[in-house]
N, C-alpha and C positions, 0 to 999 in steps of 0.2 A: 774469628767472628764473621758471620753470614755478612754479605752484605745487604740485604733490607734491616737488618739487626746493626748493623753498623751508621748506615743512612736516617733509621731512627734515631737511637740515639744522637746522631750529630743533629738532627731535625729541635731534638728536646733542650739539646745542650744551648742550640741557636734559642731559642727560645726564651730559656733564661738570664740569658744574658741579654738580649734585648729589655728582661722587664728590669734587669740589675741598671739597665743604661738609661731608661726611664726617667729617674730622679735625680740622675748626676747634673751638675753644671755644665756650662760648655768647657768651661777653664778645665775640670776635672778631666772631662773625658779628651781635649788637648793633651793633658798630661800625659794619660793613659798612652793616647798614637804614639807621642815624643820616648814614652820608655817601650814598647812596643817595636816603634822603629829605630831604638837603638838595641834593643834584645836584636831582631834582624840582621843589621848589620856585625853584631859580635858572633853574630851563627854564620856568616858569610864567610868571616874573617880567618873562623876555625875550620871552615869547608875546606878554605882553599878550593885547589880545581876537583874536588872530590861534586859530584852531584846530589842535590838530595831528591829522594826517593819520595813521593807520592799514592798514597793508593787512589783507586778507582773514584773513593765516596769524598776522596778530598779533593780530586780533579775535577768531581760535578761541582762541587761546591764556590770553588772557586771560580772556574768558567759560569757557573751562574750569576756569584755576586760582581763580579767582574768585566761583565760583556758589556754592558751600556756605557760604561768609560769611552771617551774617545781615545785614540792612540794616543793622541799628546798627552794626556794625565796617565793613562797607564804607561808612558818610556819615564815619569816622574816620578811616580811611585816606586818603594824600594820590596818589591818583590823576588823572590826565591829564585824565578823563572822569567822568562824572555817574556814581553807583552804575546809576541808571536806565538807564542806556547800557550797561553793562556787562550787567543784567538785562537787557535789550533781543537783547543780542548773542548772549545764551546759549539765549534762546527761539528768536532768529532760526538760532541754528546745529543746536537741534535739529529745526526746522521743514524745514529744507533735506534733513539726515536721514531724516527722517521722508518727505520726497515724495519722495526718490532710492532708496529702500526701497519703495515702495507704486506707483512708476510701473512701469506693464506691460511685462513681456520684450520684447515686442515692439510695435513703433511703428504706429499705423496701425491701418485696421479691422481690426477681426476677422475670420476666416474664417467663410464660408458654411455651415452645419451643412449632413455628408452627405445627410440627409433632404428639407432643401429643395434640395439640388443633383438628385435623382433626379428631379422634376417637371421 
């Protein structure tokens, strides 16, 4: 799957689940983290030192919902990856940003200025 095609969907998926979270309780959606973060740690536990794997559209995702955490609640949190990883991912995705924004319209030298074409 492309990733804009991937990125979308995960955009639609985020979506509906925000409007499924809508009408839950607090208590319900407590529940929910508490098996969530016991799913987490039983996927930890079957890792072992094995790492898990990541694509692209789940690394933006996450370095996005992510980044305004202070360190101290994300070393709290029971995530996949190091806080550092996460802070890593989120410089690296605005860096990408950043050069896809600042690289030149157009590829290749630049044109000749009229002035030196006239000699």
């Amino acid at each position: 799957m492309s990733a804009p095609v991937r990125s979308a969907q995960l955009a639609v998926t985020n979506a509906f689940v925000l409007l499924r979270l809508l009408p839950m309780s607090d208590r319900d959606k407590n529940v929910e983290i508490l098996a969530l973060r016991h799913q987490v740690a039983v996927f930890e536990r079957q890792l072992g030192n094995a790492r898990p794997r990541f694509d692209p559209i789940d690394r933006a995702f996450l370095a996005a919902l992510l980044h305004r955490l202070p360190r101290s609640v994300l070393c709290r949190l029971r995530l996949l990856v190091r806080p550092d990883t996460v802070l890593r991912w989120h410089r690296d995705l605005l860096a990408r940003r950043h050069a896809a924004r600042s690289r030149p319209k157009r590829p290749g030298r630049p044109r000749t200025a009229p002035s030196i074409l006239a000699f």
